[in-house]
N, C-alpha and C positions, 0 to 999 in steps of 0.2 A: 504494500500500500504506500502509496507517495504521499509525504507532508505536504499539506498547503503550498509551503514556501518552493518545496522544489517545481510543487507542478504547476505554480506560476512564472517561475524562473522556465520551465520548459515550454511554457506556452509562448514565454517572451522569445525565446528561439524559434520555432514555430514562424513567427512573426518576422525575425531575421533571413531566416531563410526564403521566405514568399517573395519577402522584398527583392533579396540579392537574386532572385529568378527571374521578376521583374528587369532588374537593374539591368541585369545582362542580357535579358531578352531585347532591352532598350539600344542595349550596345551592338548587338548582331543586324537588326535594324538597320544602325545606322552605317553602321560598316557595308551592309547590301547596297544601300543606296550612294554609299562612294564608290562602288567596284569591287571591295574587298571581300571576295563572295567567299576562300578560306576563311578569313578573318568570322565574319559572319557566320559560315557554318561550327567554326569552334565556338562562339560564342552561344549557338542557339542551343548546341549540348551540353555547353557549362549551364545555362539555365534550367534543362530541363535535370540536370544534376542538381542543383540546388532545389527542383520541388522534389523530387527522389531524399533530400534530408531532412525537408519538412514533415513529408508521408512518412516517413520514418520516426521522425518525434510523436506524433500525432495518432498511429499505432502504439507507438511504446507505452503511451500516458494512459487512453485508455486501457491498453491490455493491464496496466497498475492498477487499475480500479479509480482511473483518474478521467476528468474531461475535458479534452484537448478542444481550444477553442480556434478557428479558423477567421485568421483574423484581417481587418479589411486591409488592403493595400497601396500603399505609399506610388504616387507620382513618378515615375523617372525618369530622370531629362533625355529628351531627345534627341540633344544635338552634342556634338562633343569636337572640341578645337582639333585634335589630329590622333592618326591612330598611337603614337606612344602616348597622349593624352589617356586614351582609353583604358593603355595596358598599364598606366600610375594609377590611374582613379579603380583598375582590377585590383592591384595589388591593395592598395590603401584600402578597399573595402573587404577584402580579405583579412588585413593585420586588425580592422575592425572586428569582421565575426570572430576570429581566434580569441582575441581579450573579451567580447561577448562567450565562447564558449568555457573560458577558462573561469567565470565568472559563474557559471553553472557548475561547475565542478569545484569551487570553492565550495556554494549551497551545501551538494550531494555531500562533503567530507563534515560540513560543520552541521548537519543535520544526520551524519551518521548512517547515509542512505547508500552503501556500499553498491546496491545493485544498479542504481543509476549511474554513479560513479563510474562502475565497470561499462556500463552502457555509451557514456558516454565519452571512453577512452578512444572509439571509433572514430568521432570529431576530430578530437585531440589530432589526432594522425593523418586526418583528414585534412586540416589546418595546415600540419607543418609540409604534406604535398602540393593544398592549391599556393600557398605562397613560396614556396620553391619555384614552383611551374611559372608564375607570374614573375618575378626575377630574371629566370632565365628569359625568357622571352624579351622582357626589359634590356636584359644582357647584349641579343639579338638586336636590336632595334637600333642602340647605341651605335651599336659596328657598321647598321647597313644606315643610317642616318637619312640624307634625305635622295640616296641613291636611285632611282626609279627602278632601276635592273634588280636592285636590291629586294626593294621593298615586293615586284612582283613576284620573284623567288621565295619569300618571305611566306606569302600568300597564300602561294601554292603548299610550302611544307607545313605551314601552323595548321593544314586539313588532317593530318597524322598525328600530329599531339594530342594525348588524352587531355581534357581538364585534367581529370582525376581517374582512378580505378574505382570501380562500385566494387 
């Protein structure tokens, strides 16, 4: 059975994760609309990865004997200054959800709630590959700067990068 405080702190995740689905969904978007139809196709599966962590909270809660609320969703901007724009403002919203998940797992230890804890060491690890992956990429971007050769190279390989492993 989950305490109060955790399966509000999980439902605030929940609400994290819808957003960052959104977010990125916003970002594949606009990446289609400049050309960048790689770019855009990694971003439409990091999105639908991030409702894949929601559905996953949202099971977990109520399998607890808990009630996972489904919660409305945040705006996300349309338009974005350039693609290494996109891939700071990925990473930046990534180093957000990790200090959001590690915030949940404070809860789980100070409420003594082992089994979410263990549940949610999956995130944890989850965190430290999407923001690897965002770096790297970042890493990329640096090197091919504002080359066009580069950048449609680029393009083409970011279609073979997982987000993530489920």
């Amino acid at each position: 059975m989950l305490t109060k405080k955790v399966e509000k702190a999980l439902n605030k995740q929940i609400e994290i994760e819808a957003n960052a689905s959104q977010f990125y969904l916003s970002m594949a978007s606009w990446a289609e609309t400049k050309g960048f139809e790689g770019v855009a196709s990694f971003f439409y599966r990091h999105s639908d990865e991030e409702r894949e962590h929601m559905l996953k909270l949202i099971k977990y809660i109520n399998e607890r004997g808990g009630h996972a609320i489904v919660p409305p969703l945040e705006k996300p901007p349309k338009i974005f200054e350039c693609l290494s724009h996109v891939f700071k403002d990925l990473l930046n919203h990534e180093i957000m959800v990790t200090k959001e998940i590690n915030k949940v797992v404070d809860i789980c230890l100070k409420d003594k709630d082992y089994t979410t804890h263990n549940f949610m060491q999956w995130y944890v690890a989850e965190q430290i590959e999407e923001e690897a992956l965002a770096r790297h990429i970042l890493d990329k971007l640096k090197l091919i700067a504002d080359d066009k050769g580069g950048l449609y190279l680029f393009d083409r390989d970011i279609v073979n990068m997982n987000p993530t492993k489920n």
